[in-house]
Structure formats: structure tokens, C-alpha cells
PAVOLUM-717934 format. One line per 4 residues: number of its first residue (from 1); for each residue x, y, z of N, C-alpha, C. Coordinates in steps of 0.001 Angstrom, whole numbers, plus 500000, padded with zeros to 6 digits. Layout:
// residues N
NUM) X/Y/Z/X/Y/Z/X/Y/Z; ...
***
This chain:
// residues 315
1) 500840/498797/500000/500000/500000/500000/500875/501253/500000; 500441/502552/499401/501018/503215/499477/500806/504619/500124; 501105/505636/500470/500977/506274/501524/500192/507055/501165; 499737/508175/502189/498611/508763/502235/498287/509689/500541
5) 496726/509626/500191/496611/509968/499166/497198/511690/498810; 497454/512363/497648/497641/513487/497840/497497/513969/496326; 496368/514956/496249/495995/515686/494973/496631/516712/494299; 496723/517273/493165/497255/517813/492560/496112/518480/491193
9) 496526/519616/490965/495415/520090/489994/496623/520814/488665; 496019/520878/487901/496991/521936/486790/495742/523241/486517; 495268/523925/485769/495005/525205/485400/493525/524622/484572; 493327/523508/484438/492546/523438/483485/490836/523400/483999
13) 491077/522647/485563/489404/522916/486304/489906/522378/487917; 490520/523338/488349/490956/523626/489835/489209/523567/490338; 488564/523782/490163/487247/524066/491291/486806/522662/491342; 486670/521527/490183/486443/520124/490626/487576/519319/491041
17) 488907/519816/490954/489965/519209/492061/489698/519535/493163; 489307/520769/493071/488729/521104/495430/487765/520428/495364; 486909/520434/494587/485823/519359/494995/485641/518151/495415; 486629/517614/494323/487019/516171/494783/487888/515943/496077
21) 488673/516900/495909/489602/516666/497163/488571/517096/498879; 487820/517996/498231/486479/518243/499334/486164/517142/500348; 485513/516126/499188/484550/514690/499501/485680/513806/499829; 487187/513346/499455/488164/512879/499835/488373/513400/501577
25) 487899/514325/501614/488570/515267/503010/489815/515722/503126; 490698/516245/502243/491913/515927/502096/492430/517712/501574; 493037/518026/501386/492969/519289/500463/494382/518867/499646; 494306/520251/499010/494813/519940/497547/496240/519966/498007
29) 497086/519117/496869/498982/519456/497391/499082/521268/496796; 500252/521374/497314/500390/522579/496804/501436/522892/495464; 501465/523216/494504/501557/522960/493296/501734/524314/492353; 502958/524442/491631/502552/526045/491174/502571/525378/489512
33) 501964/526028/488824/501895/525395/487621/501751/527089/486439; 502464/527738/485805/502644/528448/485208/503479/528392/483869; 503105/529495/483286/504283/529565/481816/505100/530261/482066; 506287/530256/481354/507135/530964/480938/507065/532045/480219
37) 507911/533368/480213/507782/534195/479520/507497/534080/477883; 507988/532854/477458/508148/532369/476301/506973/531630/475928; 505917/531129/476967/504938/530520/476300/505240/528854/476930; 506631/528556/477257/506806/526983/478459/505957/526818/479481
41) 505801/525832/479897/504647/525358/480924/505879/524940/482228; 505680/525404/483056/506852/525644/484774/505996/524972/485487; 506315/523572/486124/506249/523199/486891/506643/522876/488287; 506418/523428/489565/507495/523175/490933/506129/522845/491233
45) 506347/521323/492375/505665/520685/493403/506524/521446/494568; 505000/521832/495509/506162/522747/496719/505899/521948/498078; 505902/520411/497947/506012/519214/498784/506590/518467/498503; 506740/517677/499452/507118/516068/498954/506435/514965/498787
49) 506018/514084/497520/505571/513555/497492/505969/512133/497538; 507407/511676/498185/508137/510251/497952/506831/509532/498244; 506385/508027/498080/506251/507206/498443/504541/507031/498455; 504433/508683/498131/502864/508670/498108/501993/508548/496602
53) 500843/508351/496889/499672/507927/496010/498967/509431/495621; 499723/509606/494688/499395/510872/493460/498445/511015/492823; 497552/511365/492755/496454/511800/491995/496044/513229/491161; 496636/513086/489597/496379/514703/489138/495268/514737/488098
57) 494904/515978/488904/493284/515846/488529/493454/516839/486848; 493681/516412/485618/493669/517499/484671/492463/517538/483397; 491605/517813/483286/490775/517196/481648/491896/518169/481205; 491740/517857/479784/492879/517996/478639/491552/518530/477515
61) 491168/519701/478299/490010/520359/477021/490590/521647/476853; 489904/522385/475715/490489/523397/475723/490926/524921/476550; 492250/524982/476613/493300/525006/475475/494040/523629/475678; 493545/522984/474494/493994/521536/474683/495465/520638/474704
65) 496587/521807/474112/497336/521617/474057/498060/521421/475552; 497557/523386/475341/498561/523554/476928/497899/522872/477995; 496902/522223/478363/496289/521196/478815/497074/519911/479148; 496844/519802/477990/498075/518291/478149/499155/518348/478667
69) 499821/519370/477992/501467/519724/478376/501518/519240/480048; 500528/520255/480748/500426/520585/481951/500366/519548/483000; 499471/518366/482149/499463/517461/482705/500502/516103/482835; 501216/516420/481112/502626/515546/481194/503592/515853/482194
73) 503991/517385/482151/504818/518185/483091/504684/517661/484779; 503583/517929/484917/503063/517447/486609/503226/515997/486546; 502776/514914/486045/503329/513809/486079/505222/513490/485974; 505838/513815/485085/506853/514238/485164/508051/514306/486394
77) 507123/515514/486897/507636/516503/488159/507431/515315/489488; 506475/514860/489520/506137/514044/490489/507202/512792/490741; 506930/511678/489078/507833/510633/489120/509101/511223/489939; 509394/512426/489253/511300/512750/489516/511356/513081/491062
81) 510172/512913/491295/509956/513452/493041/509965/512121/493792; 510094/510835/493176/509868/509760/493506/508760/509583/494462; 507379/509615/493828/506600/509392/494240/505999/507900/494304; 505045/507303/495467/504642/506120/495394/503848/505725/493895
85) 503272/506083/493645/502630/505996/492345/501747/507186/491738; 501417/507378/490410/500672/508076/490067/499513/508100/489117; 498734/508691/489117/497197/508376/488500/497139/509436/487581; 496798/509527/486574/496270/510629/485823/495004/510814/485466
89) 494675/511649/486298/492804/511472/486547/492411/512821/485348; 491997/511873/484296/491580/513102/483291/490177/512916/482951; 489146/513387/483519/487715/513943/483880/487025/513578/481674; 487924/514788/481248/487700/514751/479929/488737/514518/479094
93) 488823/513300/478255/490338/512992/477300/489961/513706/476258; 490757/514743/475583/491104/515352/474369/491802/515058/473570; 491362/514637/472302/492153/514286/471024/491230/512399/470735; 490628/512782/471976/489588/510875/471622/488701/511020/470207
97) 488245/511938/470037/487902/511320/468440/488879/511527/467378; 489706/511351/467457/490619/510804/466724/491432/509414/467193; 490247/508136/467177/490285/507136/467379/490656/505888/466188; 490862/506847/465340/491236/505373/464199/491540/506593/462804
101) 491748/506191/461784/492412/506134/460003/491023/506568/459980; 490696/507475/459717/489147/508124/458857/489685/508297/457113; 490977/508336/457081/491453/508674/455550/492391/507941/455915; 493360/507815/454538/494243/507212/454640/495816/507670/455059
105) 496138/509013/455018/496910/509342/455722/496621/510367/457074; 495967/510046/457885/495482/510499/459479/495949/510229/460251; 496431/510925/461550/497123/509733/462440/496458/509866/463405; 496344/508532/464344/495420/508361/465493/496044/508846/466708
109) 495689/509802/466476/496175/510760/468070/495740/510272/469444; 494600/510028/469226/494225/509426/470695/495441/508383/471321; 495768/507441/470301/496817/506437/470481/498315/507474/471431; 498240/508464/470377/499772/508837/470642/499532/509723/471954
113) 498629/510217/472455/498210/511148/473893/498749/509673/474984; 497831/508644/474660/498051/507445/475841/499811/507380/475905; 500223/507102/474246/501768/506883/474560/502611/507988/475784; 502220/509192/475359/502401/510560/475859/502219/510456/477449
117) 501283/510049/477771/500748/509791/479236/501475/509136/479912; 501679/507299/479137/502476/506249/479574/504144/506893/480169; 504813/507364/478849/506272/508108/478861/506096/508702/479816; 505627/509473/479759/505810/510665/480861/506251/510085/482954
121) 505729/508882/482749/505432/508141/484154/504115/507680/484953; 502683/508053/484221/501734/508124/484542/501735/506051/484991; 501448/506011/486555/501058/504583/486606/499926/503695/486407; 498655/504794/485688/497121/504351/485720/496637/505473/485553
125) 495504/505450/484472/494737/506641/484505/492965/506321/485069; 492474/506975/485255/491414/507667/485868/490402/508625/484806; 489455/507924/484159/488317/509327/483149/487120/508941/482824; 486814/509367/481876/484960/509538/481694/484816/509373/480712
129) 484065/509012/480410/483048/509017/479298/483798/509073/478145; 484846/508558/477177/485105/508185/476099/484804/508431/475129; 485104/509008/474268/484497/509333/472779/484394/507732/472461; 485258/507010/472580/485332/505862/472107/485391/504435/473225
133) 485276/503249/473267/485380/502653/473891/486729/501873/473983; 487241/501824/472581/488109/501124/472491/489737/502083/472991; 489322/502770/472825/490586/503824/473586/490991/503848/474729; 490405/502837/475961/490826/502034/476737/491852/501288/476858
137) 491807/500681/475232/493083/499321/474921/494148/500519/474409; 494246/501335/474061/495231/502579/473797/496196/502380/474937; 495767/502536/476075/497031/502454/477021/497764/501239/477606; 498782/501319/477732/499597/500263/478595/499226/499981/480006
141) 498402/501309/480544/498610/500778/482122/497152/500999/482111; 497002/500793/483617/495508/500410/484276/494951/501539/483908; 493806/501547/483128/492917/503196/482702/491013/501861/483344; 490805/503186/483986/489483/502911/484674/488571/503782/484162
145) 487171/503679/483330/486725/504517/482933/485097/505143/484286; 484468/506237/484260/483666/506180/484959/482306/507128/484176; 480814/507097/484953/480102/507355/483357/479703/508459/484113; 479327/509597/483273/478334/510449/484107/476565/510193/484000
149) 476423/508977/483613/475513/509013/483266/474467/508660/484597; 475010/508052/485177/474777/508117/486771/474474/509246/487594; 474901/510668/487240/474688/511947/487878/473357/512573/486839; 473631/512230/485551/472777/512552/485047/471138/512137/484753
153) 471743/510571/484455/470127/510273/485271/469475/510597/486085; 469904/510562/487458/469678/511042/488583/468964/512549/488815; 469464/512952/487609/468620/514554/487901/467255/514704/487293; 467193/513949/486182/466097/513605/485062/464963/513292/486024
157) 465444/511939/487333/464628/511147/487525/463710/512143/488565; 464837/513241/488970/463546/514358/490041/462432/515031/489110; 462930/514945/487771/461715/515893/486952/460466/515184/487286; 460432/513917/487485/459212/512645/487068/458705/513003/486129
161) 459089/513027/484643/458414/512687/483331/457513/511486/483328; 456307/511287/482723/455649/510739/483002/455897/510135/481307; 456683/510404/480323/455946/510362/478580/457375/510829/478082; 458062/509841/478246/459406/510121/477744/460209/509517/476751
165) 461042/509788/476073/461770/508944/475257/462999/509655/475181; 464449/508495/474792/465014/508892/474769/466164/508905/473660; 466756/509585/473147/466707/509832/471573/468147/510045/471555; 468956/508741/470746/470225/509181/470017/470762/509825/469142
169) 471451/510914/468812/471190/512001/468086/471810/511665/467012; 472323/510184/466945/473118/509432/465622/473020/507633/466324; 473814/507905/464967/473103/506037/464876/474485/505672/465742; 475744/506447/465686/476949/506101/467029/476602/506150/468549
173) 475517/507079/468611/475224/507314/470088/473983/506687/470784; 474018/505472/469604/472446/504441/469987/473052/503358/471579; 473832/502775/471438/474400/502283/473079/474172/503139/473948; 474585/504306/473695/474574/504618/475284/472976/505399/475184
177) 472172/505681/473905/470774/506404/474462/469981/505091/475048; 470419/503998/474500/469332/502757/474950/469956/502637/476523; 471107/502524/477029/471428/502483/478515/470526/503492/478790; 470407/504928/478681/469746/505728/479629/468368/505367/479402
181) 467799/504972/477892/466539/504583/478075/465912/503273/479227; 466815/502377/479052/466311/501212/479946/465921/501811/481428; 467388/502639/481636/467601/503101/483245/466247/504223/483370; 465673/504860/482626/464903/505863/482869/463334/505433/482788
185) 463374/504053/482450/462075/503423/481569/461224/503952/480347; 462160/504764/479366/461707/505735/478402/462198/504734/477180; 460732/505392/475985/461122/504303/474769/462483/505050/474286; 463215/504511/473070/464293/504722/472787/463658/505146/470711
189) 464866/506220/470474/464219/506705/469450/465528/507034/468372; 465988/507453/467637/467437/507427/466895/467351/508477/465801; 468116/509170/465874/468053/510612/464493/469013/509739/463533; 468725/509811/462147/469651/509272/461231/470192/510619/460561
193) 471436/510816/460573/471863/511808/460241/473437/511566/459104; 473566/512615/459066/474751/512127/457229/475678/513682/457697; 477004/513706/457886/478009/514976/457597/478322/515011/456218; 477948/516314/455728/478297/516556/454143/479801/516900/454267
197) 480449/517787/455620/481522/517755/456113/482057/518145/457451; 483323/518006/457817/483466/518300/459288/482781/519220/460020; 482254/518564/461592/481327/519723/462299/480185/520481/461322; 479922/519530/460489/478529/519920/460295/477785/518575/459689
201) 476478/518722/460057/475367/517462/460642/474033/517927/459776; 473471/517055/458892/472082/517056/458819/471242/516216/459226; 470587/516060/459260/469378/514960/459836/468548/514653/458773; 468661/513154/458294/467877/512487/457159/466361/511860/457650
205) 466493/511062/458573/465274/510352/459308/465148/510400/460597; 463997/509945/461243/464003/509501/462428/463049/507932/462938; 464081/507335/463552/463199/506136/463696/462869/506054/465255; 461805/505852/465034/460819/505736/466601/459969/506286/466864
209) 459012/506280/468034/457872/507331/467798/458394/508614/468861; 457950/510017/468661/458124/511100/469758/456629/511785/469552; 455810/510990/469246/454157/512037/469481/454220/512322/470787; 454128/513715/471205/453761/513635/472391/454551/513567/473914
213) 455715/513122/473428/456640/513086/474571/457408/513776/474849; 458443/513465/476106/459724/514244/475989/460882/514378/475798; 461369/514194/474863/462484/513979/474468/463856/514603/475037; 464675/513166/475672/466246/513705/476208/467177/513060/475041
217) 467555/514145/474403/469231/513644/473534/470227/513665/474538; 470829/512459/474299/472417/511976/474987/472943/511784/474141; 474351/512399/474482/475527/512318/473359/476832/512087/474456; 477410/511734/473966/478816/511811/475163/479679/513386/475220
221) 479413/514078/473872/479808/515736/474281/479193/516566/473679; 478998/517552/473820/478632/518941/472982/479580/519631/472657; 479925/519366/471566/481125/520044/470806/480349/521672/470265; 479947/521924/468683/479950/522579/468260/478814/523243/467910
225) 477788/521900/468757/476394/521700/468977/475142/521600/467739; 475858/521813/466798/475226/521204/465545/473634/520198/465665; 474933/518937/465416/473998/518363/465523/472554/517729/466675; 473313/518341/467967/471927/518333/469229/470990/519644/468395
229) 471140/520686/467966/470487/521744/467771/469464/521319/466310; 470113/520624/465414/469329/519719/464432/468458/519199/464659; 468823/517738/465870/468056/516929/466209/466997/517394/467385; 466920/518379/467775/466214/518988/468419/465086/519565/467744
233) 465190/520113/466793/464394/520751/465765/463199/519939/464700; 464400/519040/464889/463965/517689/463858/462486/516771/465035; 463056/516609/466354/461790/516372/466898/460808/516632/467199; 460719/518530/467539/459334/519180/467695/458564/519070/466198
237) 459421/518779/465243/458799/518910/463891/457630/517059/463697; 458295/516100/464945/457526/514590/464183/456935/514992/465580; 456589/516101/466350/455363/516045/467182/455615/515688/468894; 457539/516204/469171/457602/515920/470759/457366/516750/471581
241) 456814/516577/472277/456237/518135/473499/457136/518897/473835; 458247/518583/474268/459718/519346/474262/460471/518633/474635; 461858/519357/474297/463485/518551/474430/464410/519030/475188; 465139/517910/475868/466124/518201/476910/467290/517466/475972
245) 468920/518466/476151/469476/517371/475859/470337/517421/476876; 471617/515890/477300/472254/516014/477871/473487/515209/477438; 474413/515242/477943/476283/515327/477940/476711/514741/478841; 477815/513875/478774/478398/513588/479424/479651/515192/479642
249) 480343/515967/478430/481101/516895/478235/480214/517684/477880; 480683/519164/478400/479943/519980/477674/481439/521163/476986; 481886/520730/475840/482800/521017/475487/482724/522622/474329; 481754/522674/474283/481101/524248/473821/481716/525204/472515
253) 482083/524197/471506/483423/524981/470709/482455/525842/469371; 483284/526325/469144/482995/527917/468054/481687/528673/468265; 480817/528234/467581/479784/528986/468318/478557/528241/469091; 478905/527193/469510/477682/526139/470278/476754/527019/471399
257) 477476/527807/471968/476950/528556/473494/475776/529753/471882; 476040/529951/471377/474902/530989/470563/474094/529966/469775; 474223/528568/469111/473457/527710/468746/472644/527524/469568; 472576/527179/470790/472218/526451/471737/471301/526950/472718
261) 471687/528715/472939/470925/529467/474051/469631/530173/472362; 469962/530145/471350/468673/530406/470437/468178/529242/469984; 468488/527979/470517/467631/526860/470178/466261/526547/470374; 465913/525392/470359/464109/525105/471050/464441/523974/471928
265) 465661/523818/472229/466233/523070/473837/465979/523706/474854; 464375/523215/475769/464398/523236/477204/465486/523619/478091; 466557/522378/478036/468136/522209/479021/468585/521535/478309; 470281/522122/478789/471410/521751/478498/471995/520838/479675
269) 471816/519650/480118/472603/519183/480982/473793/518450/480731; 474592/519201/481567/476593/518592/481326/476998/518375/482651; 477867/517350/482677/478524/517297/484308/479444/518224/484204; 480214/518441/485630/481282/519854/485228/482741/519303/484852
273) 482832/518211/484201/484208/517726/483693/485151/518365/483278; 484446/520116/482183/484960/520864/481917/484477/522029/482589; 485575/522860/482692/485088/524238/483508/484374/524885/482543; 483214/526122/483053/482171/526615/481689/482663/527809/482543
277) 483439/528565/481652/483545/530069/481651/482621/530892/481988; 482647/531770/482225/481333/532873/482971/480862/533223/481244; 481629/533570/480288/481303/534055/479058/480760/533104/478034; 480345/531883/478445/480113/530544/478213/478753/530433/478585
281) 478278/530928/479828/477161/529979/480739/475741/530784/479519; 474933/530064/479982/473961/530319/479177/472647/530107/479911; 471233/530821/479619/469896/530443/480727/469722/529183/480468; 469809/528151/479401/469141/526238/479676/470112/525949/480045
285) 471459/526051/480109/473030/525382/481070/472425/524963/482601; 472414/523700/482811/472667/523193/484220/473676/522311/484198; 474737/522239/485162/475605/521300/485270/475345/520491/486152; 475784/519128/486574/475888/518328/487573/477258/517776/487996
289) 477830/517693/489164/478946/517470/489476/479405/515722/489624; 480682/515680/489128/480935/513973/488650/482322/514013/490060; 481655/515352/491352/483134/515176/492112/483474/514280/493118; 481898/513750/493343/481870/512896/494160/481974/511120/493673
293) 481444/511203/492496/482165/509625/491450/483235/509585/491688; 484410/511092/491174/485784/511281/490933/486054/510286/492093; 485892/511022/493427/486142/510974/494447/486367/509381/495103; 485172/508722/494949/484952/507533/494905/485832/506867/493996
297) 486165/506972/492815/487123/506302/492424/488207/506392/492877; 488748/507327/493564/490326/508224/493660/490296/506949/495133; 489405/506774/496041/489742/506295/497010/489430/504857/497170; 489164/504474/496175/488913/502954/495986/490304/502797/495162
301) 490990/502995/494476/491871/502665/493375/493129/502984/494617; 493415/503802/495500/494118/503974/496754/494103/503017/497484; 492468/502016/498007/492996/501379/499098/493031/499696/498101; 492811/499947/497027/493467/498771/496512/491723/497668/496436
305) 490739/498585/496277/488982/497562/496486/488894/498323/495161; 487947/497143/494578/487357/496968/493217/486687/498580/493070; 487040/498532/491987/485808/499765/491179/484426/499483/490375; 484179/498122/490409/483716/498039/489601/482082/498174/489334
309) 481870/498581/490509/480138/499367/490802/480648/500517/490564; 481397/501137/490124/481235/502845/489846/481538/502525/488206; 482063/501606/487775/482691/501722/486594/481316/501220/485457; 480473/500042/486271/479404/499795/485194/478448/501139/485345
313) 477695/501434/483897/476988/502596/483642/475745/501991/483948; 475075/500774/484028/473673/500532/483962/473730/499787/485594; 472328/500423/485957/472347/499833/487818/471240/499505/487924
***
């Protein structure tokens, strides 16, 4: 076993590292994490961490680069600190859809982030919700995934919808809308949709019925919000009383926060994996916090007991 747990945050969402470290009871190590005049990422740990059980809390969203960096660096800094082991608890992985050859000369980045992680010293990672599933087998060491779909259900289930369904906003995001459908007891419904090209989405069909109901889209992120804002549109049009959608990420890029707050989306529900800027938040934005899952994992994977009730998504 290794010695007492001890957290670490980089720049990217310090308020769910206190959080987590909150519900841990523990507070945060102390940690300076800055650039250089030049634009370098400066790392000093201003403890010692020999012998102890490291935990750095970073999603790798945008600025995704310096994100990462931040988080190689602090891993890094730690190993050379000879620490007992270390976790790289990344909330949100960046660069996951780029999970495979879409063309023939592409390279699968997701692959090369894990390599990136591995090198660096990382002994196990710690994250969420996956663009992909198979990006699991990407790494060499122990990667534990955890869902938000558990926080998010959970909030749905205070509405008590009585006439619900629940609607994959592509024929990729049919697994996980049928998990929330089973868990919610809502029929399950599927947008068929076609990209003429990148980050942008039309909607061809829809299979299932929405007379009448209420429709929740699940997606694992909200990128650019396209296509939730499509498929949203696309359902009040076959007759659904109104639409919620929700996220595992709410990753908000180019203009999603102005798609989204002039949409005919009820709510936006996202866990806070990523921090939402004050210039970001929007009136349907509700978040739900994944700090107490985090948390739960961080201290099960410490005393060395299974994860594996936090890790299955269906209960």
C-alpha cells in the first residue's frame, strides 16, 4: 500500500479538484503550475511527494494543448519526486475522436496522447466518458473509465416525466441512448443523420415514435452543437412536446453557446468535467457534478477495492 493519498490540479478545472479533494477530506497538494515568459509550461511541486499515492486531477480540454502539456509536466515533476505511484485522473480525454484512420493518411492521436501519458510516468489513469470505447486498449497501464451518466440520470429522475423517450442524436450514440433509456424506463428513438463535412450534421430520418413526449438527447459531448440543435428541431417537427438534451462533456466549441441558448432546447445538461467560463454559461446550462464519482474512484483505486460498481453505467 502506498501512503497517504495526495491531489494535485493543473490550470485546466481547479474548482472540481477542490471538489474532489472536498469529499476525499483531504485538500489539495500545493503545486505552482505556470508559463514561461516564452509561452513553456513551469512546473514546481512545493512538497514532497516520495512514496505517496498521486492523483492529478487534469481534463485535457480546451486550450487543449497547453492542457496536456500541463498534465505531462506534473506527472513528470512528480515521478522525479519519487513518488509512490501516480494516476492521471483526466475527467475529459482530448484528442479521443481521433480514434482510428478516417482517411488514409490520418494519424490516430488518441493512440499517441496514451503513449504521451504512459512516457511521461503516469502509473494508471482515471476518466469519463470516452468518445470511444476502444481507447481504453490505447494504454499500457491500468485506465478505469467512469460514466456520468449516473449523475445525470439522477437529475432527470427528480423531473418525474411521466411520457418520455430517449433519443440518440446518431446512429453512434444508439448504446449509450438505449442504457439511459432502459435506466429511465423511456422508449428509445434514433436521428439518422449524414456529415456533408466536418462539424457539420444534417438529419435524414428519424426512427421511433416522439408524438407527444419528451424527448432527452444523449451524446457523450457537445462540441459545436450542431447536431443536438438539428436533432432537436427535427423532433418538435415529428410532434415531441419538448426537448432536453444532455452530455456527458459539455465542450462548447465555436459557436455552440449561441446555437444552443437560440435553440428550442428546454436544458442543456453537462457534468462539470469541463470548467464553463462565465462568458460561456447560458439560461438552459445546468451542470451536475461527477466530484463525488471522481472521488469515489480516487479512494477505491488507493485502498486497493474493486471499482467496479462505479465503473458499470447501467444499475
Amino acid at each position: 500500500m502506498y501512503k497517504d493519498i495526495i491531489i494535485f490540479t493543473g490550470n485546466s478545472n481547479p474548482k472540481l479538484a477542490k471538489d474532489i479533494a472536498k469529499e476525499l477530506k483531504c485538500r489539495l497538494g500545493d503545486a505552482e503550475v505556470k508559463k514561461f515568459a516564452d509561452g513553456e509550461t513551469f512546473v514546481d511541486l512545493h512538497e514532497s511527494v516520495r512514496a505517496k499515492d498521486v492523483f492529478i486531477v487534469q481534463p485535457t480540454c480546451n486550450p487543449v494543448n497547453d492542457n496536456l502539456m500541463e498534465l505531462l509536466i506534473m506527472v513528470d515533476a512528480a515521478k522525479r519526486a519519487s513518488a509512490g505511484r501516480i494516476t492521471a485522473v483526466i475527467p475529459y480525454f482530448g484528442y479521443s475522436k481521433q480514434d482510428r484512420k478516417a482517411d488514409h493518411w490520418e494519424p490516430i492521436t488518441a493512440k499517441l496522447v496514451a503513449n504521451l501519458i504512459t512516457a511521461a510516468g503516469a502509473d494508471g489513469v482515471l476518466t469519463m466518458d470516452l468518445h470511444a470505447q476502444q481507447i481504453q486498449g490505447f494504454f499500457d497501464i491500468p485506465t478505469d473509465i467512469l460514466y456520468a451518466s449516473k449523475v445525470i440520470i439522477k437529475y432527470f429522475k427528480k423531473k418525474k416525466i411521466t411520457q418520455g423517450v430517449v433519443v440518440a442524436p446518431d446512429v453512434g450514440s444508439s448504446k449509450r441512448a438505449r442504457s439511459y433509456a432502459k435506466r429511465l424506463g423511456f422508449d428509445l428513438a434514433i436521428v439518422d443523420k449524414r456529415r456533408p463535412k466536418p462539424n457539420v450534421s444534417e438529419v435524414m430520418h428519424l426512427i421511433g415514435d416522439v408524438e407527444g413526449k419528451t424527448a432527452i438527447l444523449v451524446d457523450d459531448e457537445i462540441n459545436t452543437a450542431g447536431t443536438m440543435v438539428n436533432a432537436a428541431e427535427a423532433l418538435l417537427k415529428n410532434g415531441a412536446k419538448e426537448v432536453y438534451a444532455a452530455a456527458s462533456h459539455g465542450v462548447f466549441a465555436g459557436s455552440a453557446v449561441k446555437l444552443l441558448k437560440n435553440s428550442v432546447i428546454k436544458e442543456v445538461v453537462v457534468s462539470d468535467s469541463i470548467a464553463v467560463p462565465k462568458e460561456k454559461m447560458f439560461p438552459q446550462l445546468k451542470q451536475v457534478s461527477v466530484a463525488s464519482m471522481f472521488a469515489e474512484g480516487i479512494n477505491n483505486i488507493h485502498k486497493g477495492v474493486s471499482v467496479s460498481e462505479i465503473l458499470n453505467p447501467s444499475e
